[in-house]
N, C-alpha and C positions, 0 to 999 in steps of 0.2 A: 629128535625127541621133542615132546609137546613142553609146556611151558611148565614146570613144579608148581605144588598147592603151597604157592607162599603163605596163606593164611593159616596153614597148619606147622608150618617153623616159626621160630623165633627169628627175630628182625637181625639180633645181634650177629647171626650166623651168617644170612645172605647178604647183608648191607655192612661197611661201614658207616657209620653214623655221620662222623665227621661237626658229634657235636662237643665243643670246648670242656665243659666242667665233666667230671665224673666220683661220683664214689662206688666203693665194693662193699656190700657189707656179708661179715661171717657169721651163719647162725649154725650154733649149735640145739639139734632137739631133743630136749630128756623125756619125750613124752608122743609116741606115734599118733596118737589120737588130736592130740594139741598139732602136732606139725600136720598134717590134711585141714585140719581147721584153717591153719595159717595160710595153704596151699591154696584153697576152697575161698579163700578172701580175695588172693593174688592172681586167681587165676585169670578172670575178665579183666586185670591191668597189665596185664604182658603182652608187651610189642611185639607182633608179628612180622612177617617179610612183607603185609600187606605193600603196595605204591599209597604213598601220600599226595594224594590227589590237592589236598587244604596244604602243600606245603610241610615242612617240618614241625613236628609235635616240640612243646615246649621242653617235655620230657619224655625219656623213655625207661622200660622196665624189661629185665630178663633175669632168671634165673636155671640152676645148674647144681648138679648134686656131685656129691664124694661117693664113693663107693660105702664108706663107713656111714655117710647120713645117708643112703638105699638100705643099708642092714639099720637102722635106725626106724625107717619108716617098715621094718617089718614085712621087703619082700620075700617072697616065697624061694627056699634054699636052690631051686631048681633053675631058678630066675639069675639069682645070683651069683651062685656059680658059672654059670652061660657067658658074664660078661667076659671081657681079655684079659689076662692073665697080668699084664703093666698097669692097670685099670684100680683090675683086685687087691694089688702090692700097696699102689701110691707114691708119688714121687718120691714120698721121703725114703721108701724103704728102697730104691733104686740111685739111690745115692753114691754108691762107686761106680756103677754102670754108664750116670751120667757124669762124672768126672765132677760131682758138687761134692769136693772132700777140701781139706786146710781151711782154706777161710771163706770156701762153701760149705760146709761141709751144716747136716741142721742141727748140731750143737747150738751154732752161732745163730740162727733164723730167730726172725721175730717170733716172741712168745707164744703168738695164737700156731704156729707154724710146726711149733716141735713135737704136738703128739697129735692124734687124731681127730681131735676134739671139733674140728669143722666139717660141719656137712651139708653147709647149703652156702651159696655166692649168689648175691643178689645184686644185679646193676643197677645204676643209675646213670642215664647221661643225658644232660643240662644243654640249654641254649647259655645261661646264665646261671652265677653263683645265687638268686635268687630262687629260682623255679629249682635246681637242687635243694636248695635247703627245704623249699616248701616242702616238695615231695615225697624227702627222708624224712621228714618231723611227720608227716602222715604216716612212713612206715612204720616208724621207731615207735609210735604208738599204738600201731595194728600190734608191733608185736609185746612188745610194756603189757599188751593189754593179755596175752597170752602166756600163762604163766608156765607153758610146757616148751620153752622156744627160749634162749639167750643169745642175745648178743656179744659173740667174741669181742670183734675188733672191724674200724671200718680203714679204708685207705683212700685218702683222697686222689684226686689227680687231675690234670687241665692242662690243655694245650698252650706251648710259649706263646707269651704274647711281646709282640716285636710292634712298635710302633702304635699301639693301641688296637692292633688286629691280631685273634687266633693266627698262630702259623703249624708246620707242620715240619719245624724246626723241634731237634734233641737236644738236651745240655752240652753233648761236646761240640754243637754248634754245625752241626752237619741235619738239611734236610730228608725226610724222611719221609715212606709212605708211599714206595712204587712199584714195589713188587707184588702183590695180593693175584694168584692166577682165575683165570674166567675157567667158570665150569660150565657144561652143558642145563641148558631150564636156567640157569641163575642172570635171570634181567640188571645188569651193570653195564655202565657205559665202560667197552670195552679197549685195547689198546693193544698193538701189536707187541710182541715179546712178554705179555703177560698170562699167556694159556701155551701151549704145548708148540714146538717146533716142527714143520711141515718138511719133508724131503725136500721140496719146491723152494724150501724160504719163508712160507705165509706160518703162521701162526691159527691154531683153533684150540677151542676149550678145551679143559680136560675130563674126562667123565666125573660126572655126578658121586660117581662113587669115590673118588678121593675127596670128598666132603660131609659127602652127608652117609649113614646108613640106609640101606634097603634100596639102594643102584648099583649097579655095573660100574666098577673099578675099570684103571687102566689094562688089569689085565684081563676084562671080561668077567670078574667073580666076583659074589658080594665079601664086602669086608665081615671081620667076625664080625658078630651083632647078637644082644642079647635074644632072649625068646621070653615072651611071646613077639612076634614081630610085630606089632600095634606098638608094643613099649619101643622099639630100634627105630623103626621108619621114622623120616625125616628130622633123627636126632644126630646129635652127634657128640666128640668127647671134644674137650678145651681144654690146654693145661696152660695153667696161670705161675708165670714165676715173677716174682721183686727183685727187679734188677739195680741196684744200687752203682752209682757213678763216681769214682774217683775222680773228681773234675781236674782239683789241684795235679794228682797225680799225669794226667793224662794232659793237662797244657805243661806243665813242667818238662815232660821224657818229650813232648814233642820241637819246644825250643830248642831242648838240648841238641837234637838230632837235627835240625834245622840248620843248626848251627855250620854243620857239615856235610851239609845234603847239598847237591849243589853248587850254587852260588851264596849261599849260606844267610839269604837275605826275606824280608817278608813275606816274596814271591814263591822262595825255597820252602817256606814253611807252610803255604797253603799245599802246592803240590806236593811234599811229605803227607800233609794232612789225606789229602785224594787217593794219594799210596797205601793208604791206611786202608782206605773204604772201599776202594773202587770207584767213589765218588765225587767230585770235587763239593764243596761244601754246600751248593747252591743246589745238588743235585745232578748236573749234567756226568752224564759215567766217563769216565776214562776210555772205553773204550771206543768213545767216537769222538770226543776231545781231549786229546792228552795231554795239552800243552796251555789249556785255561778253561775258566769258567765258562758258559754259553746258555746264559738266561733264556733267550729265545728258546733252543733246543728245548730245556726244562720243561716249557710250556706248551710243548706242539706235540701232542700226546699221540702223536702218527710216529714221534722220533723217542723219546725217552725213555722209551723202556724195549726198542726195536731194535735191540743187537746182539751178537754171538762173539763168541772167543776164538773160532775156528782158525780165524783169518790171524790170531795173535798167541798160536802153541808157543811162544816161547815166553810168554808176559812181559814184552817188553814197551807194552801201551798198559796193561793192567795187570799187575803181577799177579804171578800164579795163587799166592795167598792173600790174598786183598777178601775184603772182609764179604762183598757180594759176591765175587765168584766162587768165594767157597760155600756157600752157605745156598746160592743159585749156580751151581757151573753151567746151564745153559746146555751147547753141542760139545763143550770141553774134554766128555770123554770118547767123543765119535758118537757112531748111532744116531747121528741127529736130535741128541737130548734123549732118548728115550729111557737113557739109566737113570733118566732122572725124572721124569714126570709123575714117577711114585713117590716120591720124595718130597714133594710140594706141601708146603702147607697156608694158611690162610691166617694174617698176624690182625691182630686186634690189640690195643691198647695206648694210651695216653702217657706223657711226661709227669711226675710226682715232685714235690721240693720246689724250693726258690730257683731262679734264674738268674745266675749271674753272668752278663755278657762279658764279650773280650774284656780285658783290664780292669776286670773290679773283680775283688778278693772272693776266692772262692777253697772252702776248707773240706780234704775228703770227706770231713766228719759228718760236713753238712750233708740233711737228709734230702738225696736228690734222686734222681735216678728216671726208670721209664718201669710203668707195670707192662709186660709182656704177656700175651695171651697168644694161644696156634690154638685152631680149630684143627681136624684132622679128620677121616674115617677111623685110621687106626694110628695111635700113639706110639707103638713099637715101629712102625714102618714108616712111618713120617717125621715125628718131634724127634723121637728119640734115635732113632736113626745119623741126621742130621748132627744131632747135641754130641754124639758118641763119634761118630766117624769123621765127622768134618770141619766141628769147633774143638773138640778134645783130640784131634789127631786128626794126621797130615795126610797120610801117604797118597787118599784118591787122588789132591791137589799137586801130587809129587813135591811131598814137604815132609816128607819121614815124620815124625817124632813130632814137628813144628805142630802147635797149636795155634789156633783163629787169631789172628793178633789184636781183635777188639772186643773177643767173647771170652777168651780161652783162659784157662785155671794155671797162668804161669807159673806164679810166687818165686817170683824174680829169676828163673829159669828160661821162658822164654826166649825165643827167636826169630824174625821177622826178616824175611829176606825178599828183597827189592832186585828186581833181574835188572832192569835198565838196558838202553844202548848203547852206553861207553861216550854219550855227547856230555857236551858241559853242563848242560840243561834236564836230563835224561840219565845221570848216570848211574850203574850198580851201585848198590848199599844194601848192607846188614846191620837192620838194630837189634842191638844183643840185650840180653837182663833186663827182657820183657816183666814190668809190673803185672796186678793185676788193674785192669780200667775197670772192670766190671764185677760186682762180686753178688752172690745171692741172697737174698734175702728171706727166702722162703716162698711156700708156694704149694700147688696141689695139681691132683687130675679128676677132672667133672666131668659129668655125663650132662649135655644139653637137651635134654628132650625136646619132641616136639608137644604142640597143645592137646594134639588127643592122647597123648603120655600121658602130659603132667593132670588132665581132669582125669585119667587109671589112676595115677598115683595118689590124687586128693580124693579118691572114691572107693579106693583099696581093692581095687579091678585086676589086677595085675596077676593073670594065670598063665603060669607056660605050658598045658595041658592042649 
């Protein structure tokens, strides 16, 4: 396949940015005419996939609608019915499907979150808290100045900073950021184990079309996609959720469990912690180091993300429900991954809230957490897929009933079970009266266009005839 017209996507889709500060902001528009205005200002400052040749932009710029802000901008009924059917809902109205009920449930969601009132996500993301702020103080007055356009609510976010450098470090203290799969046409520096599993061993992309609209999916079909195809091609949907972090919570159940895991000692408690993730905290997996951390490994991007479960059906290097094998099982169900490569999605998003390292006080109350974004072709067959079968219930993982033990809607019901190999270092355990670590905060599903969309959309072009 020849190279994708990066200059007609959005940069947000094909790249991670990898740049520290970010805001979202949510507009609501009372007025179609007013929102293309706004569109028609924005549209010559939205980053593309272009390569930056001058090095990284100080800032960047993308945008993404709701289905409710498309009926807002007054597409054509034919247009908008055509989209997916999870699309047309919105997450919130899929709310038992995805197991966001108790204390997900969007009763509890941030204010702007609980009824439909958002229908546009605009990014911002910063080299510096400076060049953000400049940025949004030019937005915030493009739109002040537009009296058909409000500003919900915005959310900030920025990468931990560990030592006076960005890192790519979470609040529970575990690094992040290595799973994102390689697609065909999409120019990233690639890594084995991060695109599709080969009979042989090797590793290659996975089609186009579990990413973007208007390619050939894994299974050879185009994904649904709206009509007319000028508005689908090179866009795609992104659902955004606020992941909220029990930190106190989740160092608390971890000592406890520490306590008895093992050798019972601070050694015990990181490898607990690795049992958790699949990870050890540095990042090297479990399944090629089980027995400690290995910096090196982490960094040799030929090894860190190059391995399978095949070799370990029983999880007694990685347990069966460890937080990235469920969530990526790899060849875990045979087929050589192939149950899975439909299932992939593409993560986007930065850390939110203060930082508080090992031994300094940290309250669940505090507002912390990570904003979570999946890109996807289609939402039903990928995010949600995933959310439903594999964080809210066990059984592909052979865990019955058991939920994700660091995603999953326990409410102190929970179960975590650790296979081990019966050594003193290695051995079974079950932690029972799983909390929640993780709880929601709200959130949506947006359709990312591509540039020849969004000038349809700011020109009111948009026929499915």
């Amino acid at each position: 396949m020849s190279k994708l017209n990066a200059t007609d996507i959005q940069g947000f889709v094909l790249r991670g940015y990898n740049l520290p500060v970010a805001r979202y902001l949510f507009l609501h528009f009372e007025n179609p005419d007013h929102a293309r205005i706004l569109l028609t200002a924005l549209l010559p400052q939205i980053t593309t996939g272009q390569t930056w040749d001058g090095g990284k932009p100080t800032s960047t710029l993308n945008i993404a609608f709701t289905f409710p802000g498309l009926e807002a901008l007054e597409l054509p009924l034919a247009t908008l019915i055509s989209f997916p059917v999870e699309f047309q809902q919105g997450m919130r109205s899929r709310a038992d499907i995805l197991g966001d009920t108790g204390p997900n449930e969007p009763a509890r969601w941030d204010p702007c979150w609980r009824s439909n009132r958002v229908h546009a996500w605009l990014a911002v993301n910063a080299q510096s808290p400076a060049a953000l702020e400049s940025r949004c103080a030019a937005l915030t007055a493009l739109i002040d100045a537009n009296n058909g356009i409000t500003l919900l609510a915005t959310q900030d976010a920025a990468a931990v900073v560990l030592n006076g450098k960005p890192t790519t470090s979470e609040h529970f203290g575990f690094t992040d950021g290595f799973g994102n799969p390689d697609y065909l046409g999409v120019e990233r520096s690639t890594q084995p184990g991060q695109g599709k599993l080969n009979e042989d061993g090797t590793w290659s992309p996975l089609a186009t079309g579990e990413l973007l609209l208007g390619y050939a999916d894994e299974a050879g079909e185009l994904p649904v996609a709206p009509v007319p195809h000028l508005l689908a091609a090179n866009g795609t949907f992104m659902v955004y959720r606020k992941l909220h972090q029990n930190l106190a919570t989740f160092r608390t159940y971890l000592a406890e469990h520490a306590a008895h895991y093992a050798a019972g000692d601070e050694a015990a408690k990181e490898k607990l912690a690795a049992k958790f993730i699949g990870r050890w905290r540095d990042g090297t997996p479990l399944e090629l180091s089980p027995d400690q951390q290995n910096f090196a490994l982490t960094q040799d991007p030929n090894r860190s993300t190059n391995f399978t479960y095949a070799a370990d059906p029983e999880g007694t290097r990685c347990p069966l429900g460890a937080h990235i094998r469920r969530v990526h099982p790899r060849d875990s169900f045979g087929f050589h991954g192939r149950l899975v490569d439909r299932r992939r999605i593409t993560r986007r998003g930065l850390p939110y809230g203060p930082f508080a390292a090992e031994g300094e006080p940290a309250l669940d109350s505090d507002d912390r957490g990570i904003v979570f974004m999946a890109l996807n072709a289609s939402i039903s067959r990928q995010f949600e897929f995933v959310q439903q079968q594999w964080i809210e219930y066990g059984n592909d993982a052979k865990q019955g009933n058991d939920k994700d033990m660091l995603m999953g809607n326990h409410e102190g019901r929970g179960r975590f079970v650790i296979q081990g190999d019966r050594t003193s270092t290695n051995p079974p355990y079950v932690c029972p009266h799983l909390p929640n670590f993780v709880e929601l905060r709200g959130g949506g599903y947006f359709f990312l266009p591509s540039i020849t969309a969004l000038g349809m959309l700011s020109m009111n072009l948009v026929d499915p005839r």
